[in-house]
N, C-alpha and C positions, 0 to 999 in steps of 0.2 A: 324896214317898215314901209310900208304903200299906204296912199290915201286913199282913204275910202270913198263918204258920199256924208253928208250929215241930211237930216231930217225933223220936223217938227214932234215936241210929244202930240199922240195919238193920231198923227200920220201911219200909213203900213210899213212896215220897215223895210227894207230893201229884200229882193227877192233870192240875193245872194245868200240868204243868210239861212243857217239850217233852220228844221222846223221848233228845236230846243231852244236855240236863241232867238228866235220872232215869239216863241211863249214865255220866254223870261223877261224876255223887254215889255211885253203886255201885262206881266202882273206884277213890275214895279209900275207901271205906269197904273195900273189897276190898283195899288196901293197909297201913290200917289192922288188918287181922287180920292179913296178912302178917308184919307190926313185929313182933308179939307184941303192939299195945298193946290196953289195957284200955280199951275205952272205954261201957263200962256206965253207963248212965247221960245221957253225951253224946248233945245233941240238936244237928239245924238250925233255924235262924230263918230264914226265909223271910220276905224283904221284895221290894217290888216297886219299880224307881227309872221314872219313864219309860215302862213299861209292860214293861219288862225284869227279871225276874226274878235275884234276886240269894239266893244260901245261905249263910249263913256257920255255919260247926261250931264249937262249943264253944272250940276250941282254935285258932278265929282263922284258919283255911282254909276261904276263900272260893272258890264257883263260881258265875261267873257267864254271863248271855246277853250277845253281844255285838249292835252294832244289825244286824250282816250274819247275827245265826244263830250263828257260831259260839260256841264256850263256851270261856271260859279258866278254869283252878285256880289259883289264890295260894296258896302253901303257907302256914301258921300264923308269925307273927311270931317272928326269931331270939331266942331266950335271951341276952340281953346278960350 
């Protein structure tokens, strides 16, 4: 695994990143206002597995590269 770079929500997201995954981080983050929620302050961590770029947001919602290209979202771990 390699470190990435982290960045603030609705910062640009790093330039590394395909044009799939800078639009999927924009419409949780775009979903994220929708909620009402607050997330001032919440950054992503960008790490890199395999040479596959992986996001995970503050609150435990993951975007990732898949090996074909495409990108999936993990929504943030249930509230037990």
């Amino acid at each position: 695994m390699q470190l990435g770079t982290r960045w603030d929500v609705g910062d640009e997201p790093p330039e590394a990143l395909s044009e799939a995954m800078r639009r999927a981080i924009g419409r949780v983050e775009g979903e994220l206002e929708a909620d009402g929620i607050d997330a001032v302050g919440w950054r992503w961590t960008l790490t890199w597995l395999e040479r596959r770029p992986i996001a995970e947001l503050d609150d435990g919602t993951v975007v990732r590269e898949e090996p074909d290209g495409g990108v999936v979202v993990l929504p943030p771990p249930a509230d037990d």
